[in-house]
C-alpha positions, -999 to +999 in steps of 0.1 A: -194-022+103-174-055+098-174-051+062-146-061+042-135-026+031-135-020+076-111-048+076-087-037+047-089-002+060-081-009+099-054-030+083-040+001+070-049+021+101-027-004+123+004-007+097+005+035+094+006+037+131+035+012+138+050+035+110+043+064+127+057+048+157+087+036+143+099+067+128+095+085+155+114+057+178+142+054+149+145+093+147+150+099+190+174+074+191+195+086+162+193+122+177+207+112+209+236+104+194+244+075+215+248+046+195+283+023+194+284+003+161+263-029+179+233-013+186+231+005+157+232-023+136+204-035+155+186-001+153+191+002+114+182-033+106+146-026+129+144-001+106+130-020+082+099-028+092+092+007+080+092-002+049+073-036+055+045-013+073+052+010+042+047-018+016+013-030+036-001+004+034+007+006-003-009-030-011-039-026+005-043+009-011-045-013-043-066-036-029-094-010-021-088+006-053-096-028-072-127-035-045-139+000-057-135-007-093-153-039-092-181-026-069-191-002-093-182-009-125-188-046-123-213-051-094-227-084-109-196-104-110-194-113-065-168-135-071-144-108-080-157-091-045-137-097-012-161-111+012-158-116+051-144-152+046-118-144+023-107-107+036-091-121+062-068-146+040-062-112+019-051-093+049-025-122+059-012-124+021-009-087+027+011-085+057+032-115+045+041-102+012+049-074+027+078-089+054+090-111+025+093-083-002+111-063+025+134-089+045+158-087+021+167-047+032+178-064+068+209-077+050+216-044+031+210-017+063+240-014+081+252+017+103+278+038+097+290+053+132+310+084+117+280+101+100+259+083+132+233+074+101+219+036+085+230+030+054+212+010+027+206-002-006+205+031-022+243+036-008+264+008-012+283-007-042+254-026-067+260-061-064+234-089-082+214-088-052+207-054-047+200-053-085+172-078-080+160-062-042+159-026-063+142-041-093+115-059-069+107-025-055+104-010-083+081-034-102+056-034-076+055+002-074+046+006-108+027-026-112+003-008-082+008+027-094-010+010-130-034-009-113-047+021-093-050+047-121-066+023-145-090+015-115-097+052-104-097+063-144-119+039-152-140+051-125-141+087-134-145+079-172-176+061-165-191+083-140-183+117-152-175+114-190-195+088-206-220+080-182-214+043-177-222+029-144-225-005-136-208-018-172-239+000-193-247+028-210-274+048-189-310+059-199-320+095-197-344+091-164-313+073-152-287+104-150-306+121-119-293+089-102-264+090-119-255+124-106-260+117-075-238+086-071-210+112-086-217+135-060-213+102-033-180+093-051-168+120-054-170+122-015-153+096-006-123+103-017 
C-alpha cells in the first residue's frame, strides 16, 4: 500500500482535515463574539492556512490527475512516473508552494471589530501587491483547472471514443479488454 498515489493521497487526506479543523476552530471563535482587535488579528491572519491547506489539496489534485494520465496513456515512459524516491520530494514541493503562494494573504487579512469579521484581499483598496497576490491565485487556478481537463479528457477520449489505450490504436480481440478497463476507470472516480 505505500505506493506513490497512497502518499499523494494521504497528503490530501491530512491537509483536508487541518481544513476541516480550521474552519471549524475559525467559525466558534468568531461566533462567540469575543474577540478585541489583538486577537482577532491574530485569529484572521491563522486564517490563512486555510487556504495553504486549500492550495495543497488543489495541487495534489493535479498531481494525481497528471500520474493518471501518464499511467495510462503513456505507461512506457517511467520517468514521467512519480516513484517512492521522488514522491516524497513532490509532497514537500507541494506543501511548500503552497505556504509560499499563500503567505502573502497574512499581510492582507486584517479584522475589522465592528462587523466582528476578517477582512482580506477581496475587500480592501487594490494596491500593486494585491494585483500581483490576485493574479498568482488566479493563474494557478486555471493553469491546474487546464491541466486537469486535458488530463481527464484525454482519458475519456481514448478510452471511450476512439479506443486508444496505452498511446495505440486497439485491435479488435483487444476491445473486450478494453471495455473492461473502462468499466475499472470509470470506478475510480
Amino acid at each position: 500500500m505505500h505506493t506513490p498515489t497512497n502518499y499523494l493521497l494521504a497528503s490530501m487526506a491530512v491537509s483536508d482535515v487541518f481544513t476541516i479543523m480550521m474552519i471549524a476552530a475559525h467559525r466558534f471563535v468568531f461566533s462567540q463574539h469575543i474577540l478585541d482587535e489583538k486577537f482577532g488579528n491574530l485569529v484572521c491572519k491563522a486564517a490563512v492556512l486555510i487556504t495553504a491547506f486549500a492550495i495543497v489539496s488543489s495541487i495534489t489534485l493535479t498531481v494525481l490527475a497528471v500520474e493518471r494520465y501518464n499511467a495510462l496513456l503513456k505507461p512506457l515512459r517511467t520517468g514521467l512516473r512519480l516513484n517512492k524516491d521522488n514522491v516524497k520530494k513532490a509532497i514537500a514541493l507541494i506543501w511548500v508552494t503552497s505556504v509560499l503562494v499563500s503567505f502573502p494573504s497574512v499581510f492582507f487579512q486584517e479584522f475589522e471589530p465592528v462587523r466582528s469579521v476578517c477582512v482580506g484581499p477581496r475587500d480592501s483598496n487594490i494596491d500593486l501587491a494585491l494585483k500581483i497576490y490576485l493574479i498568482l491565485h488566479t493563474a494557478m487556478l486555471l493553469i491546474q483547472s487546464v491541466v486537469m481537463v486535458f488530463c481527464y479528457g484525454s482519458l475519456i477520449r481514448g478510452l471511450y471514443f476512439t479506443n486508444t489505450q496505452f498511446a495505440q490504436k486497439l485491435k479488435p480481440p483487444m476491445a473486450r479488454e478494453a471495455r473492461r478497463r473502462r468499466n475499472l476507470l470509470s470506478h475510480s472516480f
